[in-house]
DOFIZA-425102 format. One record per residue: residue in one letter; y, x, z of N, C-alpha, C in turn. Coordinates in steps of 0.05 Angstrom, whole numbers, plus 5000, padded with zeros to 4 digits. Atoms other than C-alpha are relative to their C-alpha. Layout:
BEGIN
AYXZYXZYXZ ...
end
This chain:
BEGIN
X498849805017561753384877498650014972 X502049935015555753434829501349724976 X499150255018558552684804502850034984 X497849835009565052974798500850124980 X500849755022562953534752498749814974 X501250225014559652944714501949874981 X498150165007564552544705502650174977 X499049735021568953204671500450024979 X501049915015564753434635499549734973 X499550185024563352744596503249994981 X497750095013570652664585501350244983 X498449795014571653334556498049904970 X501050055023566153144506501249724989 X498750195018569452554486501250084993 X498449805011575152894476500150084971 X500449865031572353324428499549874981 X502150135027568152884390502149694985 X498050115013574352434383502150144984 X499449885019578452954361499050104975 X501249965024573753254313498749814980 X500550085023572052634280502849814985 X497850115005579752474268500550024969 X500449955021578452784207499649814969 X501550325015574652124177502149785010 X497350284996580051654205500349954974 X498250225023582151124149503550004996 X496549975006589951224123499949814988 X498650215019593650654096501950184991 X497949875011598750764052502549985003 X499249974992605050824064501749684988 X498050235011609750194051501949915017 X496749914998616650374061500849955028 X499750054969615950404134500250355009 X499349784997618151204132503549975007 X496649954994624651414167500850314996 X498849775008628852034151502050135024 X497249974986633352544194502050034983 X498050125006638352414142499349824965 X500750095035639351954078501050094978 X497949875016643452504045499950315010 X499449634988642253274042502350144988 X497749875023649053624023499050305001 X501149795003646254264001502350254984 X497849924999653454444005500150264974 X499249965015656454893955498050354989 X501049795007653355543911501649994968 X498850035030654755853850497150014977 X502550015018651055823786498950164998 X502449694992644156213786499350105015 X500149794972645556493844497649715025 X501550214980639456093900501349935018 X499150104967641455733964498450005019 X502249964970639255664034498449804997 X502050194997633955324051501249815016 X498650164976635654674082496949755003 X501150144985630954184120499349705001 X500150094995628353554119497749815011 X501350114984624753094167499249745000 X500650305012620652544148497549855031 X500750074976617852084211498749824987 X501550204997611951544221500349935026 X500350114975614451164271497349785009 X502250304998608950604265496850225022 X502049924976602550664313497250024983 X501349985009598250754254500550274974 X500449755024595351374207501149934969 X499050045021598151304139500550284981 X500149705021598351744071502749894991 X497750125014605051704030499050134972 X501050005032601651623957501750274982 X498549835014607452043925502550155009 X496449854995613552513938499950184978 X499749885016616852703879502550044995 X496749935004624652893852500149804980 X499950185015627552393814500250084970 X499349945022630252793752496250204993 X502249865020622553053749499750354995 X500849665002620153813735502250154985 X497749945005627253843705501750125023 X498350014979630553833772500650265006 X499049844994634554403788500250055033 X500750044970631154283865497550024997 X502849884995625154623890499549805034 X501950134975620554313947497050195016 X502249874982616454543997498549795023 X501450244988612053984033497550075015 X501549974983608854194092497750254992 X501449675014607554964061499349884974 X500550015030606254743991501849954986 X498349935005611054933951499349694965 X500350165031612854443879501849885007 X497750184996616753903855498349644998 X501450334995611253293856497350065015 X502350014990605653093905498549735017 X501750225000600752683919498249885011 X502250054975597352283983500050195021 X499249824975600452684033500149865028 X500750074974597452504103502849985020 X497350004977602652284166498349845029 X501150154970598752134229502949815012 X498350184978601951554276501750125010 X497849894987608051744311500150344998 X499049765006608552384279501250064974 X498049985013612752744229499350334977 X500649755016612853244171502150114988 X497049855006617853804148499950024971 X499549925027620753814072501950245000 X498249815013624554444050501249984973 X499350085032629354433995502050214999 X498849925015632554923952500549954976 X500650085026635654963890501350294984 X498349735023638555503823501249774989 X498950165025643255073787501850144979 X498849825025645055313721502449824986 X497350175010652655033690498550024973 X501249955028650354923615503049934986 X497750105021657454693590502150205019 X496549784999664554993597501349925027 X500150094975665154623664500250305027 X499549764973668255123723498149945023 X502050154979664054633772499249784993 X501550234998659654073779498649935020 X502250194974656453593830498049954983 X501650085004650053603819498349805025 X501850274980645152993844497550004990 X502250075008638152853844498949825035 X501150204972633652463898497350135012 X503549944988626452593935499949725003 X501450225009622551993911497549915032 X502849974975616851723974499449754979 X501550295013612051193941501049954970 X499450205025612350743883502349785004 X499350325005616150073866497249835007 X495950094986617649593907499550285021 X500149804970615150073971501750285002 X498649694999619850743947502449995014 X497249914975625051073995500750214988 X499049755005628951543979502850245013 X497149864995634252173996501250104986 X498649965026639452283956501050315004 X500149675008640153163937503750004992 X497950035009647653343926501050304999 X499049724995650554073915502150054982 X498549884999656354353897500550244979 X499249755015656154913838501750044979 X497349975012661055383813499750124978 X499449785018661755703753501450325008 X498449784993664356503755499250144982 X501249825026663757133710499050225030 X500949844991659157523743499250304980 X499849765006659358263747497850155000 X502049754998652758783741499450124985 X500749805013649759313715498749854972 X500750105025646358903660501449944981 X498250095023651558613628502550154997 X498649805004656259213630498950194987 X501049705003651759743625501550245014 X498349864981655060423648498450085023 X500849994975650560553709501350265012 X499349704977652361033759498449955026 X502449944985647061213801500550205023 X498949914986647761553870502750075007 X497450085005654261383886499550135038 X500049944977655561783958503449885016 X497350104996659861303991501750175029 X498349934974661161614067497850205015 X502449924984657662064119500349855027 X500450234978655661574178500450215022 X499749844974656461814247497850155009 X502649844997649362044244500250204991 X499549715024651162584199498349884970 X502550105020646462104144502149954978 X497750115027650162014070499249784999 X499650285017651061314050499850014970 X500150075027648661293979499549734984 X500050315005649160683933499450074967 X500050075033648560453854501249824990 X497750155022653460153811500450044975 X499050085031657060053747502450075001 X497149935015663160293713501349734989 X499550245019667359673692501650064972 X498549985023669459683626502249924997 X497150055011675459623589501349735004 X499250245003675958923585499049885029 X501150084963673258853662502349975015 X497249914988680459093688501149885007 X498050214992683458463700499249795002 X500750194985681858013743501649705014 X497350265003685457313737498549795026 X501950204978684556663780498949784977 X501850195028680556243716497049895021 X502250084980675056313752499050235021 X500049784988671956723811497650164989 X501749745006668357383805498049975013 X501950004987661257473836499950344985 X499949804998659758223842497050135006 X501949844983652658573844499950264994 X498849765005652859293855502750005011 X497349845000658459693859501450014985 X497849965030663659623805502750235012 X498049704994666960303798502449954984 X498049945009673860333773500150304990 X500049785009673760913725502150145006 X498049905000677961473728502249974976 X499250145023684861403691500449694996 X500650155002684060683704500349815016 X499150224992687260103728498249785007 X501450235003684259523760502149815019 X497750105002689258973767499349725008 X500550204995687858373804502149745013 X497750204997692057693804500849845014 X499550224982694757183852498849774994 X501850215004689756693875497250114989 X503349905016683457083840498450015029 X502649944981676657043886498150084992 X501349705009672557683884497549915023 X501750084979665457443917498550294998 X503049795004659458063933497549945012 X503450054999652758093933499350125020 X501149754978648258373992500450374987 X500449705013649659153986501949964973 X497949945022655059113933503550015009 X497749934988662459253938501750164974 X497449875011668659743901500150134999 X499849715004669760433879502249934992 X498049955011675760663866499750324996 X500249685001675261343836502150185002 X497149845003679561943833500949934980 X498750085011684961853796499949684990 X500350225009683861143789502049895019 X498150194980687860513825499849774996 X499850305002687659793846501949995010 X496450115001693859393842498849725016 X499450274994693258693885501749835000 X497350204997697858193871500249755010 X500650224988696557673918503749914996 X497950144996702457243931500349755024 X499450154970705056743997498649764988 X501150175006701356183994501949625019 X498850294990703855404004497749855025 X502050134970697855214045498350215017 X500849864981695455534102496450065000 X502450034987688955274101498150194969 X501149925017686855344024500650344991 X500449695010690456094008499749994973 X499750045035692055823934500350234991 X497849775008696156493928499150235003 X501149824991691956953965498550144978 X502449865013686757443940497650085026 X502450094980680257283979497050304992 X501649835007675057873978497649885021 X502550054970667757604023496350024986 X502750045018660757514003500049754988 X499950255026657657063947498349745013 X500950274987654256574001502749805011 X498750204995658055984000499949755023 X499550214970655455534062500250075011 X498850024981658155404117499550205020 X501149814981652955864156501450335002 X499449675008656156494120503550015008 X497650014995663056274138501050215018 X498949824986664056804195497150205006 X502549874991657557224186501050314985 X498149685009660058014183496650124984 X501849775014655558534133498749914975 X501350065019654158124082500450144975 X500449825022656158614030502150315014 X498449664987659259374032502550065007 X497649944977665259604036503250064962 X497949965015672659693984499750385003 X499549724991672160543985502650104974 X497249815023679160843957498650275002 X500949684995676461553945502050224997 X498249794989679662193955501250054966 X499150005030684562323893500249784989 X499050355010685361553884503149985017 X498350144988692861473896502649834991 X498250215012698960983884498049745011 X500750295002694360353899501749805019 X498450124985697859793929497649645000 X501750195000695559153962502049855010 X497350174996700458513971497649745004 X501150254984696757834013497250024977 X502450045006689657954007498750025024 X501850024972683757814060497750114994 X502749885010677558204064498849955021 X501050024976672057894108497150075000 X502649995006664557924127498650284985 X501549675009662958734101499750105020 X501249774973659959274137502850194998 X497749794990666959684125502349844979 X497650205011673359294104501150154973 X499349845011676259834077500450305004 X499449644990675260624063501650084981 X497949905018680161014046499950295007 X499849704994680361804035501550124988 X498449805016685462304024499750294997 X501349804990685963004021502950195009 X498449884986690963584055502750044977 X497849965022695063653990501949774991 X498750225010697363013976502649885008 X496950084993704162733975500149744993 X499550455000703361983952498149985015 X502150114981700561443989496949884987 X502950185008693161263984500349724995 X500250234993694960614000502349865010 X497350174995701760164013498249624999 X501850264992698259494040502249835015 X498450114983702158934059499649674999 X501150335000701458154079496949945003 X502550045003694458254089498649955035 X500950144978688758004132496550174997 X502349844996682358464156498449905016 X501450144978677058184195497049884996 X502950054993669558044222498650134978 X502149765011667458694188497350095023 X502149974989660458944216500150265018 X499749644985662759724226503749945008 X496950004998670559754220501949834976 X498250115019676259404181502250134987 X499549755017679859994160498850255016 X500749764990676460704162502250194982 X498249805004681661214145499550325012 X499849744997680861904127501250254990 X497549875002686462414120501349904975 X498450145018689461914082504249945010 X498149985017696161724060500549714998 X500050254994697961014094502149875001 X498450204989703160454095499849815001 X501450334992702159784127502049925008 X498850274982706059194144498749804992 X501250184999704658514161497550014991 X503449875003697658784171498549855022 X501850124973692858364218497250164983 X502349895000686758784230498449855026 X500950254978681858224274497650155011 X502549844988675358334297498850164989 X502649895015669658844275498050165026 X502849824982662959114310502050255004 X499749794984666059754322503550065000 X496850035003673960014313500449824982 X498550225013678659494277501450214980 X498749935005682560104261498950315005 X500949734991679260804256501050224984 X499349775011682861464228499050285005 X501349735001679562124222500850224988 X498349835018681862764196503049954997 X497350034994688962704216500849804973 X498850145018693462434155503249865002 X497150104997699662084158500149714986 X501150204986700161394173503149835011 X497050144991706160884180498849665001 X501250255013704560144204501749875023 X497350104988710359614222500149725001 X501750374995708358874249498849964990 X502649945002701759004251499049855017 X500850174977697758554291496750185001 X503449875009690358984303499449975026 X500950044988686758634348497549875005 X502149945014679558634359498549875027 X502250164987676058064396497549894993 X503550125014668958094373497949935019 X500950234978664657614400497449974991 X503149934997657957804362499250165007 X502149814992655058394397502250105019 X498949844986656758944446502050174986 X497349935018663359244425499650335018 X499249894977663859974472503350174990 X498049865012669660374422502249864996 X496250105011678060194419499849894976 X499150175020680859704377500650324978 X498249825007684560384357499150264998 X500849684991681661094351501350074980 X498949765010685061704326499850275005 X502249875004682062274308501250244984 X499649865026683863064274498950064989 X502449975005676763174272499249664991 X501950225009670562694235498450005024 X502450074978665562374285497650134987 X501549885019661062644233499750255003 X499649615006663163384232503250075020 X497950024969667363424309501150374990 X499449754991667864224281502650004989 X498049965023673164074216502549955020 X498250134995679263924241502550074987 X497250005020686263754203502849865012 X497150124988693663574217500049674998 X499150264999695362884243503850024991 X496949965014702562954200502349905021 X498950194990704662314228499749755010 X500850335002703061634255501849835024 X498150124996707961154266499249675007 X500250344988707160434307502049885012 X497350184991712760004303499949695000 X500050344999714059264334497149864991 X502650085000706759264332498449885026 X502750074972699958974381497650154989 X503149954995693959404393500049875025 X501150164967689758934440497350004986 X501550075002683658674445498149925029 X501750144983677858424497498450255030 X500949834990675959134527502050125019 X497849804969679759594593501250054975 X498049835014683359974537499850024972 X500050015032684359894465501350244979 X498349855028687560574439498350285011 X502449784990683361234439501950174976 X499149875011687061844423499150365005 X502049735003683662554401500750234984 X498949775020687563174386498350234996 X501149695003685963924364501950125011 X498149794990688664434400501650134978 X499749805014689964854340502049844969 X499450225024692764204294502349845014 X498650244992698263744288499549815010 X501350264993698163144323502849845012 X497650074997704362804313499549615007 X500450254993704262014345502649835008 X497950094980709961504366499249685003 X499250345007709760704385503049955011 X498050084985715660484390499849644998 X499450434996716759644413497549944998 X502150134992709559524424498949985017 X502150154984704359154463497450234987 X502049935009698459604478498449935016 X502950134982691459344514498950235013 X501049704983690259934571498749795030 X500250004973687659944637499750215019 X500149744989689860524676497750185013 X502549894991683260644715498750084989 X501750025021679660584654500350264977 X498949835019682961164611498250205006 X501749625003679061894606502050075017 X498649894987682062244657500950314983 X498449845014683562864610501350004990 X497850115030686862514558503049855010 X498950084988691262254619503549984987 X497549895007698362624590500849784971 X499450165031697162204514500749735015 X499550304991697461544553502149985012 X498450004990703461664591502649814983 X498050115015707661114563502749965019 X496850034996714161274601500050294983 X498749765018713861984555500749904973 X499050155028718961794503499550264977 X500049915018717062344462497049884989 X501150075025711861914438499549705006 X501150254990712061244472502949875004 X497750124995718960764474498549684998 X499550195008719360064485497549965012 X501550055009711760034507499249675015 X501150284990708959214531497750035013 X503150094990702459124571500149765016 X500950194986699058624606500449675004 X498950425000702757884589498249934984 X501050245019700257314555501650124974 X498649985026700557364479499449814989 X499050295014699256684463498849954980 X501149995033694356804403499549705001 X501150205004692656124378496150015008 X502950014996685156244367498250254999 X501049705015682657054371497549945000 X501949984999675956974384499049904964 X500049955033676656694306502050064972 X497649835012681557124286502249934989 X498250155007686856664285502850185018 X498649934988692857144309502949945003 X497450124997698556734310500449875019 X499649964968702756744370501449715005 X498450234988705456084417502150045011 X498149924987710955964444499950105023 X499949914969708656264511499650225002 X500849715014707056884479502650205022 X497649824988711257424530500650264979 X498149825024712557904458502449864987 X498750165021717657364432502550165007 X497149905002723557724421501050425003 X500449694996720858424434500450204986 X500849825030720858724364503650095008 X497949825005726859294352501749734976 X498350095027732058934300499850134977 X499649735032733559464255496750054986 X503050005011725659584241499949784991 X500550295022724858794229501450034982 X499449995016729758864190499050024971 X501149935012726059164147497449964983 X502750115006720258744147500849755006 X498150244995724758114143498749755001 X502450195004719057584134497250035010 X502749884998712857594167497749874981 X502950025013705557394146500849704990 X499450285012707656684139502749964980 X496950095012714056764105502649925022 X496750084978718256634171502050225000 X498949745007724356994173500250135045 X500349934973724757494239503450194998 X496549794997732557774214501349935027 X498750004985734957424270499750095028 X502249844976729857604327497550054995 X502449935019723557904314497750055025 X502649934974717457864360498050224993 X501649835002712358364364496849944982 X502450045014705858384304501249834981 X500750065030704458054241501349745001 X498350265001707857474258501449745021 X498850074966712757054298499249685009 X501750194988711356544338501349695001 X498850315019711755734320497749935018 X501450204982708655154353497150015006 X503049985008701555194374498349745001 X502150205004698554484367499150014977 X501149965027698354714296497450034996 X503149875003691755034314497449845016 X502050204986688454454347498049824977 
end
């Protein structure tokens, strides 16, 4: 045993005394015997000024010996509009950087690229240099930036300071800071796109008028006022491709890769405020905010807050419209996923919405609240309560992923006027509040005709909010006439005069979506 313990004990001191004099090991240098995990970083697209993500790369010594790599530097030099980070040391040149045998070391690369000419975009290029001539390797740097007229407080001026956008369900105010856009701010073309930090208020009095095809990016925490008496006009228009949205009017955040492509909260929220009315919105998409769109009215009002149509809501953080005793008309309305309702009304109001698709398969977090709540009271303040006038769902789909997608919450003492007629709604009878039993009764035609549950609807792709129906879809043909009528084209431009399926749009081949 004693030999045992012997024998151990030497081998731990080797061990050590080989590790700790690894220190003094001899490095050769490196000659061009480094491999890369790629020979091309696309550091995919940004706009000018604005930083990018960090992206990654991985430099290997396959060989069975220690080696230094004399130099890593950028090709265009301390010019380079590319930053480096080389194993925590941050720069853009360095010098005799160690690589033990079969191991490997991490580069980071960012960049700011600034447009200096009249140029809307540019590919920019540069390289990461290893070694000298002949022995240098290299990877070639490539990005993507856009030109835009960016919007903030500095170059407006105007501040507006505590800006109280909403009271949260905590009872907590939402306060923010923004900017008044000026006169010559008002109109928003497609030349080039907008970038947004802050809050750009639409003054009272004051039109803000945005054109078919314009892209409106925001910043973390920035977003839209619309004040009293104020109004946005959208004028999107049908677009020829599906994929690009030439025609559209695109509202998301100002991160441009790929990572941010379906990432919800990256900036605030569109708030119509109370005494903002006439605005109208015609094929626009609002994605990736903590609230799609708020909208507030108040008990006096006789126009609409809001006449919204051709539009597309989705992978908001909180909701994708919050509505409060507002003053609503929607068609060809897809409201998709969001962290909490898709579709939330508070403080009664009056409310008309007619192949509508609001369906709310969210697939980042725990969801527990209806696609659909309606409300005469605030979650906020359960004491106020105000008339539900009217709310009208025609040749519509509330669905979604949960037992029951529609949550309905009157006052004894208040209106609470409701009807669907010709829709698909997402229930599960066990599942309902047993008080609220009488509102769900969809054979009572005084507020329920026509209603659909439980078939196949054929979405192409919900889980990414792709709500366009197949042909196996069991709503095809379900929609009222006389209502399509009325809404004679859906989201795509198809016509539905002759039969009209149920939601935002009718249903066409689905290998399209493969």
């Amino acid at each position: 045993m004693r030999v045992n313990l012997l024998i151990v004990f030497s081998a731990i001191i080797v061990l050590i005394f080989t590790t700790s004099c690894r220190k003094n090991f001899e490095y050769s240098p490196s000659m061009g015997q480094l491999t890369f995990s790629k020979d091309t970083v696309f550091l995919d697209t940004v706009f000018t000024n604005i930083g990018s993500s960090t992206y990654t790369l991985k430099v290997y010594n396959r060989t069975k010996e220690d080696m230094f790599i004399p130099e890593i530097s950028l090709r265009n030099g301390a010019d380079s509009y590319y930053r480096l980070n080389v194993d925590g040391v941050a720069g853009k040149a360095f010098d005799n950087i160690p690589l033990y045998a079969q191991d490997s070391l991490y580069i980071l690369i960012e960049t700011t690229i600034e447009i200096t000419d009249n140029s809307n975009e540019i590919i920019y290029t540069d390289a990461i240099l290893f070694n000298q001539s002949p022995f240098q390797q290299s990877v070639e740097l490539i990005t993507l930036a856009k030109d835009a007229i960016f919007l903030h407080p500095n170059n407006l001026g105007n501040h507006v300071n505590n800006i109280t956008l909403y009271t949260d369900e905590n009872g907590e105010e939402v306060n923010v800071n923004g900017f008044e856009l000026s006169e010559d701010s008002l109109h928003f073309t497609a030349n080039k796109p907008y970038v947004i930090f802050g809050y750009a208020v639409v003054p009272e009095e004051k039109e803000l008028q945005i054109d078919a095809g314009a892209r409106v990016y925001f910043h973390n925490n920035s977003g839209l006022v619309v004040r009293e008496k104020a109004r946005i006009t959208i004028n999107g228009k049908l677009s020829d491709d599906e994929d690009r949205l030439e025609n559209q009017v695109i509202f998301e955040g100002d991160r441009l890769e790929p990572a941010y492509n379906d990432m919800p909260g990256q900036w605030g929220t569109i708030w119509i405020s109370k005494g903002s009315i006439g605005n109208t919105i015609d094929y626009l998409t609002i994605k990736n905010a903590q609230i799609g769109l708020f909208i507030e009215g108040e008990a006096i009002q006789n126009t609409e807050s809001l006449v919204i149509r051709n539009s597309q809501v989705y992978n908001n953080g909180q909701h994708n419209i919050w509505a409060k005793q507002a003053i609503i008309i929607a068609e060809n309305l897809v409201l998709g996923g969001a962290g909490s309702t898709s579709l939330q009304i508070e403080n009664g109001g009056h409310y008309s919405f007619t192949h509508c698709t609001i369906a709310n398969y969210w697939n980042k977090g725990f969801r527990i609240v209806p696609t659909l709540t309606v409300s005469s009271s605030s979650r906020s303040n359960p004491e106020l309560n105000f008339d539900l006038v009217q709310l009208d769902f025609k040749n519509s789909i509330i669905d979604g992923n949960t037992a029951y997608e529609l949550e309905l919450t009157p006052s004894n003492d208040k209106l609470f006027n409701f009807s669907f007629l010709n829709c698909h709604i997402q229930y599960t009878q066990d599942q309902l509040p047993a008080e609220d039993g009488p509102l769900y009764d969809f054979l009572n035609t005084e507020y329920f005709s026509n209603i659909y549950t439980g078939g196949n609807l054929d979405y192409f792709k919900p889980s990414s909010n792709d709500f366009r129906i197949g042909l196996d879809s069991y709503i095809i043909g379900k929609g009222d006439q006389n209502i399509a009528n009325n809404v004679p084209n859906d989201l795509l431009g198809t016509s539905r005069t002759l039969t009209s399926d149920l939601g935002a749009y009718q249903a066409i081949i689905k290998e399209t979506s493969e």
